[in-house]
C-alpha positions as CSV (number, residue, x, y, z in Angstrom):
1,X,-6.7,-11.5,2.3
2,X,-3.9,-10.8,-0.1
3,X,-5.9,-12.2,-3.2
4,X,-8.3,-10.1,-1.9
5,X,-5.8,-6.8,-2.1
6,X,-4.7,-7.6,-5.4
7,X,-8.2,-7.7,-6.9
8,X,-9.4,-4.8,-5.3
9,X,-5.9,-3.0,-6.8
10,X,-6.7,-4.7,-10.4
11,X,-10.3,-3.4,-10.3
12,X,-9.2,-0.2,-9.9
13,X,-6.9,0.2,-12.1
14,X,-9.3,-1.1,-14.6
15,X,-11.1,2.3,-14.4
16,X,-8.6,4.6,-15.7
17,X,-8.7,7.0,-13.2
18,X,-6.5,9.7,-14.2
19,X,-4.4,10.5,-11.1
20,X,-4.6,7.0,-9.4
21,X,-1.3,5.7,-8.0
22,X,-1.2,2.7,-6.7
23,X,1.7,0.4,-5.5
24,X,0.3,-3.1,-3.6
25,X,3.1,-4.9,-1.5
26,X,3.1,-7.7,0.8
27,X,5.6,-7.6,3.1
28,X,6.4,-11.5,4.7
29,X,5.6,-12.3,8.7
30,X,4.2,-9.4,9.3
31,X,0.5,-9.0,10.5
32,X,-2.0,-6.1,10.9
33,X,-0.4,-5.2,14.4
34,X,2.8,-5.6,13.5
35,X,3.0,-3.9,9.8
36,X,1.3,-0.2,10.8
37,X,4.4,0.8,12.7
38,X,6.8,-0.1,10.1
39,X,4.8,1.1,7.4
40,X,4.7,4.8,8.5
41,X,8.7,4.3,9.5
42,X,9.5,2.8,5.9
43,X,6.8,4.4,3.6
44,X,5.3,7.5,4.7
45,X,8.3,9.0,7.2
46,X,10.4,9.6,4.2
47,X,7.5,11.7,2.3
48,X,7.0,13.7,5.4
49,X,10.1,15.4,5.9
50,X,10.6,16.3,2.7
51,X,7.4,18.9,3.5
């Protein structure tokens, strides 16, 4: 699934697209259930308060 990820994110990129941003990471022992909750914690809580 990660190969997967990474291909998708190269393909993309590939296009140009103006305003894409995109930052791929793989984060070890951590599995769809488990990586939601500390993804919004680590990666989008810090972008909300700053609203």
């Amino acid at each position: 699934m990660v190969t997967k990820m990474f291909n998708f994110e190269k393909r993309l990129l590939s296009r140009n697209y103006k305003d894409l941003n995109i930052k791929s990471i793989v984060i070890p022992d951590k599995g769809h259930q488990t990586i939601y909750p500390n993804f919004i914690k680590r990666y989008v809580g810090d972008r909300l308060t700053l609203l």
